[in-house]
N, C-alpha and C positions, 0 to 999 in steps of 0.2 A: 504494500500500500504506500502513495507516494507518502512524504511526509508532509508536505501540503495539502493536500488533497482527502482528506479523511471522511467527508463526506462532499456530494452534491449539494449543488447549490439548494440552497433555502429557499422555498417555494412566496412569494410578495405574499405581505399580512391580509390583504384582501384575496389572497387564494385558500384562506384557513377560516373552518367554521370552529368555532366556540372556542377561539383563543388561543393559549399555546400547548395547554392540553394533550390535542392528536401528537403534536412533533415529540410532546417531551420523551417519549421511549425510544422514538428513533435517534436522535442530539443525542442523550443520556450515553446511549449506547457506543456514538460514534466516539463519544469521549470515554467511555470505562473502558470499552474492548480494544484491551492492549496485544496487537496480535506480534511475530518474530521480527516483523519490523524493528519494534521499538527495544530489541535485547541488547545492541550495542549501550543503549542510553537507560539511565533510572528510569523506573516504571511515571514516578513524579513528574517526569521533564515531556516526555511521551506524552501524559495525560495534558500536561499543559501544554503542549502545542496542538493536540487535538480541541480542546479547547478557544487555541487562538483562531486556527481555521474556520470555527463557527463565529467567534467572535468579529472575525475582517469581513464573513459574508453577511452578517447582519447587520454591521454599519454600514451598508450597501443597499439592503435590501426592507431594512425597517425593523427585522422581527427582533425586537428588541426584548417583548416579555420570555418570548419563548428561549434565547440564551441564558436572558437573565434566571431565570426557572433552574438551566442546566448547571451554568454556575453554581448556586445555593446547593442543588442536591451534590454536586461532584464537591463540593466544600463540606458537605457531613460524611461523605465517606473516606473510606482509611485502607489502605494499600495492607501488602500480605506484611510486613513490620509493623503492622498495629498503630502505624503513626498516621501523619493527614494522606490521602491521597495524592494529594499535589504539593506534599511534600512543602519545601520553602517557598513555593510557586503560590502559598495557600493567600498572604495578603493580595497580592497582583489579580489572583484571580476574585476576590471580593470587591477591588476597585474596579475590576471591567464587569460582575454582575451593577454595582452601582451606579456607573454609568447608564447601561443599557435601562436599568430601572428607572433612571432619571429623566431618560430619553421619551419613558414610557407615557412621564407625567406621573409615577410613582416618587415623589418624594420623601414619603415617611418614610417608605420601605428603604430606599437611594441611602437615605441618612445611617440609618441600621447598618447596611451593607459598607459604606464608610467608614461608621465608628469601629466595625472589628477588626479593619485595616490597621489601627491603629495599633502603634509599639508599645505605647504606656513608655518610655523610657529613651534609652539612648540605644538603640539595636546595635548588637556585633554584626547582621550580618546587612550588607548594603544593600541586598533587595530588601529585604525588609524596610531599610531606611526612606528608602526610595518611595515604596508603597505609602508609607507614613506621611509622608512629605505630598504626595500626591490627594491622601486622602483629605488632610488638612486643607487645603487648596480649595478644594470640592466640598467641604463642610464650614470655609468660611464663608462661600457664596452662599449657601444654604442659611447658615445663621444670621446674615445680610439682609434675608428674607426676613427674620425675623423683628430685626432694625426699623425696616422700609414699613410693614403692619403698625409697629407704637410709633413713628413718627406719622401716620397717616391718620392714627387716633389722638394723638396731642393736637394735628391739626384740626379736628373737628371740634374739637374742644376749645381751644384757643386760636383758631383762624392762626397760626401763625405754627411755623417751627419752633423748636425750643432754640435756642443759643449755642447750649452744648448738650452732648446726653447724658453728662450726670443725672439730669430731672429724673431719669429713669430711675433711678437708687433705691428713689425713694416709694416706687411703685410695689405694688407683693412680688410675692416670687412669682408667682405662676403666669402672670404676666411682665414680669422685667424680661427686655431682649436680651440677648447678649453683648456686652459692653466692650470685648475685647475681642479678637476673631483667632483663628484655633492655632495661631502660631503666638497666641499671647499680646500678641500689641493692641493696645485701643485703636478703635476705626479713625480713619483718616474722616472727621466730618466739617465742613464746612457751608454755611449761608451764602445763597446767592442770591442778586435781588435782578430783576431785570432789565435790562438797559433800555427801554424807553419807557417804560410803566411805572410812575411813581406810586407805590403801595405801602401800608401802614403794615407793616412786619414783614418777615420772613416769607419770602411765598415760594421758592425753592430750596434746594441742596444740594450738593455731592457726599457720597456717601464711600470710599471703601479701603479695601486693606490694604496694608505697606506692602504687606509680602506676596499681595496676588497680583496686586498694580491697578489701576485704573482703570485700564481699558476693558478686562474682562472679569473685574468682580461681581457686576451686576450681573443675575442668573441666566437672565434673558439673552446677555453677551456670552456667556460661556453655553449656555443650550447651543450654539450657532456652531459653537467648533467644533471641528471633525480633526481623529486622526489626523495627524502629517503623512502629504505624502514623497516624506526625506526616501531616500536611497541612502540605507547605511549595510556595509559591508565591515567586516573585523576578520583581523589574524591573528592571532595568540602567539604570544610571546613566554616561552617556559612552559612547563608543566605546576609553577611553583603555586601557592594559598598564602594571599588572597591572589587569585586569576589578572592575568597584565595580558593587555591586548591592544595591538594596533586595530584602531577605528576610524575608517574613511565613511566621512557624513556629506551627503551631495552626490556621491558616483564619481565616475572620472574626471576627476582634475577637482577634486571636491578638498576640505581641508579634511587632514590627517594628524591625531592625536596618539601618542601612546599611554593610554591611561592603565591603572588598576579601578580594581573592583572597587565603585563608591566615589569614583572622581569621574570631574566632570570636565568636558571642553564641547567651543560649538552649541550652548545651550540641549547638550543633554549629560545626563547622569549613566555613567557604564554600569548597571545595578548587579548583571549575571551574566554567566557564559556556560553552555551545558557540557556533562562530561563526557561527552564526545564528539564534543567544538564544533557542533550542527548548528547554531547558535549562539548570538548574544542577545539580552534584555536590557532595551534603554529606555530610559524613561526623559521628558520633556517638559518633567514637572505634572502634566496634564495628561498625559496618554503615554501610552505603554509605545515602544517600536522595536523589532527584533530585526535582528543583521544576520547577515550571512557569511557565508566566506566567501571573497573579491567574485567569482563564478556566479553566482546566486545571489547575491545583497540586491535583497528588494525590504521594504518596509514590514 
């Protein structure tokens, strides 16, 4: 079975009655049934690229719940060592079922699927870090949402914005927004007022975070973004832990990095490389991208 190729294409959401349902045992399968293909590589690495294959034909084709589905169940099970199925692969793969949920118009769920991303800590290992870092990213847009809600209710209240959001402080819990975004900084907020319209308060804002930037904090901005479609290719350097690999990002004549595992050049993070160099995992801060070796480096 190729290694790209694990299953046929995904049939358009409007070719499927009752949701994702009918697919899920066929997806499921395409991802658990690990057939001699995958012996040179951990059963782990196998399952997550079969995985990615469903995952690249869905952001193509829309079927967002029905990956997101496969993800969650290939996330509760556990390979013949008793550990996760997809192994260290397990955060990466909760950020790409969260997305596809977010995509979906599932937010609560998106959120969920984020927060288990998370490291709690400082990770030893760099995919892990990388996931974390990503999921963060994805949960300060979301918690923005929360922001955007109490400042839309102080304005009915008081026709105006507040000043700053301390005012929130003092609001209960169960309605205070979150005051700081999931890398810990307070929101970047600031009052605008309109350049020909003179008005008696606040009648607009900018709202967002240091570390996602500007342009795509707001949810609606980041709903827009797709995968990149970078050309990155990698050669491995040694056999030595942590993994060091040349990575060419752009294709020929593209820039060329020698990174280890958890550094970054070219605005991407080198997160993994599999153990049998089929493979590297880099991240964009936002989305996942895998390389190839110089022959095959495609996204």
């Amino acid at each position: 079975m190729p290694l790209f190729a694990a299953t046929r294409p995904l049939p358009p959401a409007s070719a499927r009655r009752g949701g994702p349902a009918p697919l899920l045992p066929l997806l499921l399968a395409a991802v658990l049934f690990l057939t001699a293909r995958g012996a040179d590589a951990a059963p782990h690495e196998e399952a997550f690229l079969r995985l990615w294959t469903l995952h690249r034909q869905a952001a193509a084709t829309s079927n967002h719940l029905a990956v997101a589905e496969v993800c969650r169940e290939a996330a509760r099970r556990t390979g013949a060592d008793a550990g996760p199925l997809l192994g260290r692969y397990l955060p990466a793969a909760r950020t790409i079922e969260a997305w596809h949920l977010l995509q979906a118009g599932r937010a609560t769920e998106s959120a969920a699927a984020y927060e288990a991303a998370l490291a709690g800590g400082m990770p030893a290992d760099p995919l892990r870090g990388a996931a974390d870092a990503m999921a963060r990213r994805w949960l300060s847009r979301l918690d923005r949402e929360q922001v955007v809600a109490a400042l839309a209710a102080h304005y009915r209240e008081q026709v105006a914005f507040p000043p700053v959001l301390a005012v929130f402080e003092a609001w209960p819990a169960a309605r205070r927004p979150p005051l700081r975004d999931r890398q810990g900084d307070a929101w970047i907020y600031q009052l605008q007022a309109f350049r020909r319209l003179k008005l008696d308060g606040a009648q607009r804002y900018i709202l967002y975070s240091r570390s996602v930037g500007r342009e795509t904090t707001a949810l609606t901005a980041a709903l827009a973004l797709r995968p990149p479609a970078t050309v990155v290719s990698f050669v491995r350097r040694g056999a030595g832990s942590p993994a060091v690999a040349e990575i060419r990002i752009g294709g020929t004549g593209g820039r060329t990095a020698v990174l280890q595992e958890g550094t970054r050049a070219g605005g991407l993070v080198f997160a993994a490389i599999d153990g049998a160099g089929r493979f590297a995992l880099c991240s964009d801060d936002d989305f996942w991208l895998i390389a190839l070796p110089p022959e095959g480096g495609r996204r």
